[in-house]
N, C-alpha and C positions, 0 to 999 in steps of 0.2 A: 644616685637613686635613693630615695626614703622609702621604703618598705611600709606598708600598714596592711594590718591583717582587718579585714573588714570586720563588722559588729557585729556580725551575725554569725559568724565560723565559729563554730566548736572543733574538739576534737578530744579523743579519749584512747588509753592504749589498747594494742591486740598484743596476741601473744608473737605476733613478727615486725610490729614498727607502732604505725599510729593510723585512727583511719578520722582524717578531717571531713568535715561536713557541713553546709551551712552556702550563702550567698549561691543558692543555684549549682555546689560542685557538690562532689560525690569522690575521693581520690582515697586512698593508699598509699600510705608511704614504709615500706619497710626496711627493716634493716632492728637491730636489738637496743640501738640507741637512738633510734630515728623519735622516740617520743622524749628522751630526755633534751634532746637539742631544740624541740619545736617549743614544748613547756619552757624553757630557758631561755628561748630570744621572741618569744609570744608579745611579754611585756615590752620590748623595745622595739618590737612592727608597729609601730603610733602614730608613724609619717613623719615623726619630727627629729629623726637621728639617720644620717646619713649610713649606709651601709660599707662602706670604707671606713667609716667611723666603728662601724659593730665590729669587725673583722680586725680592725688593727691591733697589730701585738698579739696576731694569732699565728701558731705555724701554718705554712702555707697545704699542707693536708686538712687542716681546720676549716682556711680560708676559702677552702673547695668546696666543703661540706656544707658550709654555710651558706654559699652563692649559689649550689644548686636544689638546697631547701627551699630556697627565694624564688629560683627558676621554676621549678615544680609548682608552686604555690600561684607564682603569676600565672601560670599557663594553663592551670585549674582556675580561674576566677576568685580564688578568694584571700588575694593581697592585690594590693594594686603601689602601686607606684606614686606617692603623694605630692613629688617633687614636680610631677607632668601638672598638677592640678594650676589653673587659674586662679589668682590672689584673689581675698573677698573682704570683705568690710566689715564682719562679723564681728559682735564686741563676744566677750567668753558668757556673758549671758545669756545671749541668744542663741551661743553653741550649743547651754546647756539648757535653756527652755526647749528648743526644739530641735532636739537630737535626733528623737525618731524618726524625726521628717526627713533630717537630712539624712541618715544612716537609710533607709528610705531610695533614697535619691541614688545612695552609693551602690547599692546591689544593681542598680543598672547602669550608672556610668561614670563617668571621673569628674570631677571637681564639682563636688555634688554641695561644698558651702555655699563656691559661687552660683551656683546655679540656685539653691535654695534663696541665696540673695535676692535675685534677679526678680522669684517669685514673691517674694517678701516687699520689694521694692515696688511691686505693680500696682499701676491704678486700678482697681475689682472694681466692678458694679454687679449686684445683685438684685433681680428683676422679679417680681413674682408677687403673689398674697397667697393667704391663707398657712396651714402648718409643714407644707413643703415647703414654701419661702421662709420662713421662719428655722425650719431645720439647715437648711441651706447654710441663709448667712449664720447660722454657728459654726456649720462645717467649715466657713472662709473664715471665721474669725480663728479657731481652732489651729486650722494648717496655717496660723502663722504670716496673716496677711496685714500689712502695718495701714496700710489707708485702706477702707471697706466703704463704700454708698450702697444703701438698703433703698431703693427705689419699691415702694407700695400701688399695686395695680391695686382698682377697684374691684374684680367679679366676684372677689371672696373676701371675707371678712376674714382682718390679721389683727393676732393678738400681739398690741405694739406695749403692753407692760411685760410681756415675754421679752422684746425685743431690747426696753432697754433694761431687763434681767442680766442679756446675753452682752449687753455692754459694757455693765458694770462689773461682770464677772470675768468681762475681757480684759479691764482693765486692772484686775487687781494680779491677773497671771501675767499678764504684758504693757507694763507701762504706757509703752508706745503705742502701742494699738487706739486705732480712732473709729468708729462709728459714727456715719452720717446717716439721715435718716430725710426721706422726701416722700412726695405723692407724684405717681406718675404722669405726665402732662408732655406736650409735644416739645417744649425744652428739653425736659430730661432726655427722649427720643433721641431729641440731635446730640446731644451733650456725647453719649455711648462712642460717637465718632472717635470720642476723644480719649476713652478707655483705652487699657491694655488688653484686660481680659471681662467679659460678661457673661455672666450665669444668669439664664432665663426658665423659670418654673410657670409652666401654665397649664391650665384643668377648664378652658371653656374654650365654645366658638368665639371668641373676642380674643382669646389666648391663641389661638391656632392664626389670626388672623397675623399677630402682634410678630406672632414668632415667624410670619415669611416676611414680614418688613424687616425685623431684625436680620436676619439674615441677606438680604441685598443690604443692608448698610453697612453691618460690619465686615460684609467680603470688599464693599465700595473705601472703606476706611483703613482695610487690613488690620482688622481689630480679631482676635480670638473670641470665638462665642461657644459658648457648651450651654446646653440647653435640653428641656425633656417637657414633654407633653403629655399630662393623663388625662386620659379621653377613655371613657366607658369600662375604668375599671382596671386600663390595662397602662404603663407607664414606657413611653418612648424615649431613650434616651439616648443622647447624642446622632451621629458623630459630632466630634470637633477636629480641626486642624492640627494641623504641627505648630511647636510653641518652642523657644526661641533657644538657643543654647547657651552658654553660659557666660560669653562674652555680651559687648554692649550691644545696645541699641533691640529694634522690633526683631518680631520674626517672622517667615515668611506668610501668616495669614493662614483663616480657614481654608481657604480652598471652597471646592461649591460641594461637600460632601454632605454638607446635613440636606441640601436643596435635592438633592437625588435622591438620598433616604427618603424625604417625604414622597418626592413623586411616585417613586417605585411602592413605596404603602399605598398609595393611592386613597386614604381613608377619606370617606365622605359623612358629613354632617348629614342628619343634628346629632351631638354625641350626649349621651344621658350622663347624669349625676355620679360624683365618685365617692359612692358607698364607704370605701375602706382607706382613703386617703387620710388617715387619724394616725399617733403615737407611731408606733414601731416601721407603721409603711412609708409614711414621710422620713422618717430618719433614714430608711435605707434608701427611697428614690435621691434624697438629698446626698447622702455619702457618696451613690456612684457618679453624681455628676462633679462634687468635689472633686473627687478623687480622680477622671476622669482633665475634670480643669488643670488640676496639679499636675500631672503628669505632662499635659500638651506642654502648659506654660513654662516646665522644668526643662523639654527637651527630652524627657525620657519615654514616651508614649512608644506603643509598636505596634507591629501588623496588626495584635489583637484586640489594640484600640481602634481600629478603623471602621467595626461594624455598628451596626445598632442595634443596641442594648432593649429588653422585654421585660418586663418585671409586670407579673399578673400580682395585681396586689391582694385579693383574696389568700391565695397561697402564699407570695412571694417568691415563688417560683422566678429562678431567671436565666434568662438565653441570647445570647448574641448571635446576631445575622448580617452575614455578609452581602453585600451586593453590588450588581455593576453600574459604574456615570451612567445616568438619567441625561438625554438628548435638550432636555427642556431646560438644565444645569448647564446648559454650553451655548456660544453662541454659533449660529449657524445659518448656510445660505446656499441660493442652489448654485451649486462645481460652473466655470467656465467650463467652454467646449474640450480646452486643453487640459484643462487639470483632470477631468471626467476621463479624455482620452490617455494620461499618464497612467492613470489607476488603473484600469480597465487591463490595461498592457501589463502591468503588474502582479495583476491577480491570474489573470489566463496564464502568465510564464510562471507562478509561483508552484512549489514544490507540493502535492497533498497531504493534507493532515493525516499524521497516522493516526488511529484508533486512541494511542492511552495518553497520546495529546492533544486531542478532543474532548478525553473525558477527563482531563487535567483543564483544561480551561473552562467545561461547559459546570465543573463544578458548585460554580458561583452564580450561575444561571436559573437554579432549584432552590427556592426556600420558601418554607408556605404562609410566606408576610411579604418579603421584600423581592422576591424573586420572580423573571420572568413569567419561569413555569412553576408551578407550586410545588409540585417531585416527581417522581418518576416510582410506581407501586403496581406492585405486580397484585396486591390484594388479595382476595380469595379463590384469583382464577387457579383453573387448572393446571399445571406446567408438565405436559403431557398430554400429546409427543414435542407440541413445541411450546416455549417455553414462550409467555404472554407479559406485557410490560404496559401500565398506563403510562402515558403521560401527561397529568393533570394541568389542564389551561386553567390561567386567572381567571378568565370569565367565565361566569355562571350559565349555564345551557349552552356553552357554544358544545359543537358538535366532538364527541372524546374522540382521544387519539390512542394508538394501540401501534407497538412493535411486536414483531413476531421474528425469534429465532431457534435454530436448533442446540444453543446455549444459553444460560445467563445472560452474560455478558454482549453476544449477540442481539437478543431480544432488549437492550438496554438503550444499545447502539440505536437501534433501528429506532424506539418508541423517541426519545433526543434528537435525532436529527428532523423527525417528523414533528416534533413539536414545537421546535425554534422556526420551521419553517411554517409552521398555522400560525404563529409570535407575530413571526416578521411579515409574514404576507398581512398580516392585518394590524399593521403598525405605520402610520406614516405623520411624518413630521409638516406641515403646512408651510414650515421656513426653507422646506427643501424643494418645494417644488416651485415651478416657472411663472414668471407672470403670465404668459399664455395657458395658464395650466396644463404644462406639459413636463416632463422627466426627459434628461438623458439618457440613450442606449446606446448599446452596442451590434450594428447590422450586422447579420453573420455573412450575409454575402458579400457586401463592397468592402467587409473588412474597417467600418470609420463610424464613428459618431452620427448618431441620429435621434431628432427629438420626436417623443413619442406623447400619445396621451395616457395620463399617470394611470397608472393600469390601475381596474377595480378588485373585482372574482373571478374565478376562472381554471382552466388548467394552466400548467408551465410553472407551476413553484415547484423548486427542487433545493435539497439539501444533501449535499455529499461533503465525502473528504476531499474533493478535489473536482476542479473547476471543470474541466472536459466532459468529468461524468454527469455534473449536476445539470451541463447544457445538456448532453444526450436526453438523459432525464426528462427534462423542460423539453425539447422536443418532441420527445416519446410521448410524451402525455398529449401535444397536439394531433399527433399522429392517431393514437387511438380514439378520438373527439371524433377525426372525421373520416376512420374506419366506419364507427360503430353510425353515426350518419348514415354513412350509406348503406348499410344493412337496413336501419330502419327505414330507409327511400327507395329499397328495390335495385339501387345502385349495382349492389354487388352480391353475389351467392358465395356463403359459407365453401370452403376449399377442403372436405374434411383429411387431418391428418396421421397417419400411425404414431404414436409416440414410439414405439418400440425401432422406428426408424431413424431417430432424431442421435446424434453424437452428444450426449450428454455430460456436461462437468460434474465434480466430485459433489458440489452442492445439490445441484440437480436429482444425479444419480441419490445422494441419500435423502432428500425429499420425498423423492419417490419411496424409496424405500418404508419411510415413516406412513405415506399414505395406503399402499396395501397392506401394509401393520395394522393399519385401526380400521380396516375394512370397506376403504374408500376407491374410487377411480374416476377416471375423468374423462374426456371424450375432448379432443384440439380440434378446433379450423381456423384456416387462414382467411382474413375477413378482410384483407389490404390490398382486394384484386385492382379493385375501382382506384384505389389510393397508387399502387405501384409501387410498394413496398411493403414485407411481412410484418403483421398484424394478426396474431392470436388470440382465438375466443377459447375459454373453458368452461368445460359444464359438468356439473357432479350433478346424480341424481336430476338428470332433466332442467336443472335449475344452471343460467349464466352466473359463473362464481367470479369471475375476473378475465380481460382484456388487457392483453400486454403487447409490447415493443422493444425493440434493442435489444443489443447484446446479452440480456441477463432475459430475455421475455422467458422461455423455459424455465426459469428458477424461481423466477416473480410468479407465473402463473402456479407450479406446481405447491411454491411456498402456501399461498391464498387458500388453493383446493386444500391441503393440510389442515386449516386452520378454520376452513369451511367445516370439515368432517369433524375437526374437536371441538368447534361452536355445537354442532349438533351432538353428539354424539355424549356429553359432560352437561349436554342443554343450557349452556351458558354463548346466549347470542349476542351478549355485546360487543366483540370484539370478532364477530363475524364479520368476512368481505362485504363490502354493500356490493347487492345484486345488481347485474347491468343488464337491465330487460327489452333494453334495442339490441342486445346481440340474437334477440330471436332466440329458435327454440334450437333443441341438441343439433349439431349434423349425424347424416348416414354412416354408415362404413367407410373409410377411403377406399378409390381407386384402387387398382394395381398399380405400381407402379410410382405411385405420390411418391414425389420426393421430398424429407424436410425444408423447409426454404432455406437462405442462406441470412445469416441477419444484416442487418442494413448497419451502414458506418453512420458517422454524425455525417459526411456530406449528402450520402443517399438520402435521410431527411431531408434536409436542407433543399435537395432538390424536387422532392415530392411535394414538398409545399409551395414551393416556387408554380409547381407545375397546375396547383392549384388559386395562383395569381397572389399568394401572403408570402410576405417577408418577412422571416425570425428575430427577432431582436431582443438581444439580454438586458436585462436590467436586471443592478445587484439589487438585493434588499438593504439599504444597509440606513435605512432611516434611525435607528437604533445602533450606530457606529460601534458602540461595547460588543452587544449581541454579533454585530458583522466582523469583529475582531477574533469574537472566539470561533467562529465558523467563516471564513471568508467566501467560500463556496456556496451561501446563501442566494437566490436568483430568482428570478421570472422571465422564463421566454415568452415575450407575446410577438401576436401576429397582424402585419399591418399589410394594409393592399397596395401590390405592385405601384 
């Protein structure tokens, strides 16, 4: 082992050892000579003296102390072991030109010359005009890049006596360093194939256009691209790929990561002029895509390069955002009957999501650029008695979405799973569906595959933790369709019900409780005579507040009437139940005697719909494969005639 204490470690003594610091560690070492031993073999951790060598001709109490100074220090991150590192080419002036870079290199992995080489050794091209292309290629010529081609687009004027400023200033730091310099043309285009690494800066629609060619060619090439777009003021940057490790040859290529970022921003033209693209904002869009490049093509990049980078250039405000593969970034096609039938079997046998592994994966679902849904904000409402949650859709006027729970975290829950399922129910991929235009299901009765046509709007989207419930769900919801039908057709008469006769769960029961707290009450009938199975109408103050089904109908309706009373009652009606006015007007008193009904299973649906000549049949959502990943219980049951 060679020992080297990395460049960036300090340390200073305490009054019980020594406390080092530096390369990401944080350690303590005590003992009353713990600082005189570290100050003393400081100068020979260099990487270039064996550690058998430092210890020899020591007593072997010595030799202890020394070897678990070393231990300590490897196990803290800030020595490393120099003898593991990859041999490099490096002559001592380039060591010493560009130390930073590589000392750089070393705080995040081992053999950071060679790896420094590697990037030193690449063929760059630099793509762009104007004074972000111009900051750029300084940034490559800077870190140290020996062959650079400065490729000049037309939409902006570049100042090319800057350019060979930057070259002649490059060459008096670095000999070697070369500067080519062209106009951009459909050679150069193809030529990129032939790069290692491409930095592309664009500020127009011709740039927006430029940068989704580039990108199919260098993922077709397996070429690194890093790249940023300013468009209205505001600067997109990256993502880029993984970039190679320290040994020879390529590396595994971008990946389709920038093609998703863009899909998922979804930005549309025309984009106006960029005001602030001068001095200080170009040097820092430039830096991060530098630095950014560097990192891929070094092998050292991490999770926290994966997102895409914001930089408002009035402020220079800046923010990274995470997001999930864009469907449009993959290739894709509709499932065989079998492979549709594998799945399917899959997900019904799979285990439910719990709660804080939902909200661990749906994390990356919320951002208000890249993200599905934009966030989840509870805003100015009320939170009291129950606590109220948006969850805000991309699309502008589509209709809002609202969770309601008697926590937090509840109400969080609820507004998330309601809003991947308004995502997904109005997401579909054109590569996934049939040439008959039609989608695979799944029959609930014959239990097999059936083609369906690609459902539109409607009831039967559900989103739960787990697959049994979200079909209940998807059913319940037809079932209540054509309850409430036949109430409005005369079909069938309101069954009015006692609540106080109902066996109520702990949800329920404190629902209720919240509701004659804020001075509310509600009035049940069963409205599922005609249908032949339990069907609940609710009505506060004369008014239908919600129609429910299944197992939870009691808690779902009592939830709603809650939430009815604190829309009105706070006078904040946007997150009011929408009223169901084919339930007709209140019912009377019950009966003597009413019993609560009993609630129906998933096959009692199943067969009441039958009885009404439809066939259920699930279809996941899962046109959006990422989104179907973090919820697999995404769905639509619809209904097809016997």
């Amino acid at each position: 082992m060679r020992p080297k204490l990395k460049s960036d470690v300090l340390y200073v003594p305490t009054d019980d050892g020594v406390h080092v610091f530096g390369a990401g560690a944080d350690v303590a070492l005590r003992g009353r000579t713990a600082y005189q031993w570290l100050d003393r073999l400081a100068p020979h951790f260099d990487g270039a003296t064996e550690l058998e060598e430092l210890v020899r001709g020591l007593p072997d109490d010595k030799k202890g102390v020394v070897t678990a100074l070393v231990q300590r220090l490897r196990a803290a991150g800030c020595l490393v072991d120099a003898g593991q590192d990859r041999p490099h080419g490096l002559s001592g002036r380039e060591l010493e030109t560009y130390a930073a870079e590589i000392a750089f290199i070393e705080y995040y992995s081992d053999s950071a010359a060679r790896r420094f080489e590697t990037y030193r050794d690449s063929s760059v091209t630099v793509v762009g005009a104007g004074p972000a292309f111009v900051s750029l290629t300084c940034s490559a010529l800077r870190s140290g890049v020996r062959r650079l081609r400065a490729v000049r687009t037309a939409e902006t004027a570049t100042d090319t006596g800057r350019l060979a400023e930057l070259a002649a200033e490059a060459l008096r730091r670095d000999p070697e360093q070369d500067l080519e310099q062209a106009d951009w043309s459909a050679a150069e285009e193809a030529a990129l194939s032939r790069a290692d690494l491409v930095l592309h800066v664009a500020s127009s629609a011709p740039g927006v256009d430029r940068a989704v060619r580039l990108d199919r060619l260098c993922r077709a090439s397996d070429t690194l691209l890093v790249q940023g777009l300013v468009l209205d003021d505001v600067a997109w940057l990256g993502p880029c790929g993984p970039g190679p490790g320290p040994g020879p040859g390529p590396g595994p290529g971008p990946g389709p990561e920038w093609a998703s970022a863009w899909s998922r921003l979804a930005l549309e033209g025309p984009y106006g002029p960029n005001r602030f693209l001068t001095g200080p904002a170009a040097a820092v869009v430039a830096g991060h895509l530098g630095l950014a490049a560097f990192k891929a093509r070094t092998g050292i990049s991490g999770p926290e390069d994966t997102g895409l980078t914001r930089i408002d250039l009035e402020t220079l405000r800046t923010s990274t955002h995470a997001f999930l593969p864009h469907p449009g970034a993959r290739a894709a096609r509709p499932e065989t009957e079998e492979e549709f039938a594998s799945r399917v079997r899959r997900l019904a046998a799979a285990a439910p999501v719990t709660g804080q592994e939902f909200s661990a994966r749906a994390a990356r679902c919320f951002d208000p650029y890249v993200g599905v849904l934009r966030s989840l904000d509870e805003g100015d409402f009320t939170q009291v008695p129950l606590n109220v949650t948006e969850a805000v859709l991309r699309v502008d006027g589509a209709p809002r979405v609202f969770g309601a729970g008697t926590g937090f975290t509840e109400a969080r829950l609820s507004a998330a799973l309601r809003g991947l399922a308004a995502y997904a129910a109005d997401f579909t991929d054109p590569r996934r569906i049939r040439a008959d235009a039609t989608v695979w299901g799944w029959d609930l009765v014959d239990r097999r595959v059936r083609a369906v046509p690609a459902p539109g709007r409607g009831p039967g989207v559900a989103a739960r933790l787990g697959w049994d419930d979200a079909v209940a769900d998807g059913l319940a919801q037809h079932c209540v369709q054509l309850a409430v039908g036949d109430v409005a057709a005369g079909r069938t008469r309101p069954v009015p019900l006692d609540l106080a006769s109902a066996t109520l769960d702990a949800r329920s029961r404190s629902l209720l409780g919240l509701l004659r707290a804020a001075g509310g009450s509600v009035r049940v009938a069963d409205v599922g005579g005609a249908l032949g199975t339990p069907v609940l109408a609710w009505w506060q103050d004369g008014r239908p507040v919600a129609v429910t089904c299944g197992t939870d109908a009691p808690a779902d309706g009592l939830e709603r009437a809650v939430l009815d009373r604190q829309a009105v009652i706070t006078g904040e009606p946007d997150y009011a139940p929408r009223p169901v006015p084919e339930a007709g007007g209140p019912p009377g008193e019950p009966a003597a005697g009413t019993t609560w009904p009993v609630p129906p299973r998933q096959e009692d649906l199943v067969r009441v719909l039958r009885s009404r000549g439809l066939r259920p049949v699930v279809v996941p959502l899962d046109h959006d494969p990422a989104v179907h990943e973090v919820l697999p219980s995404l769905l639509r049951v619809v209904l097809v005639d016997e």
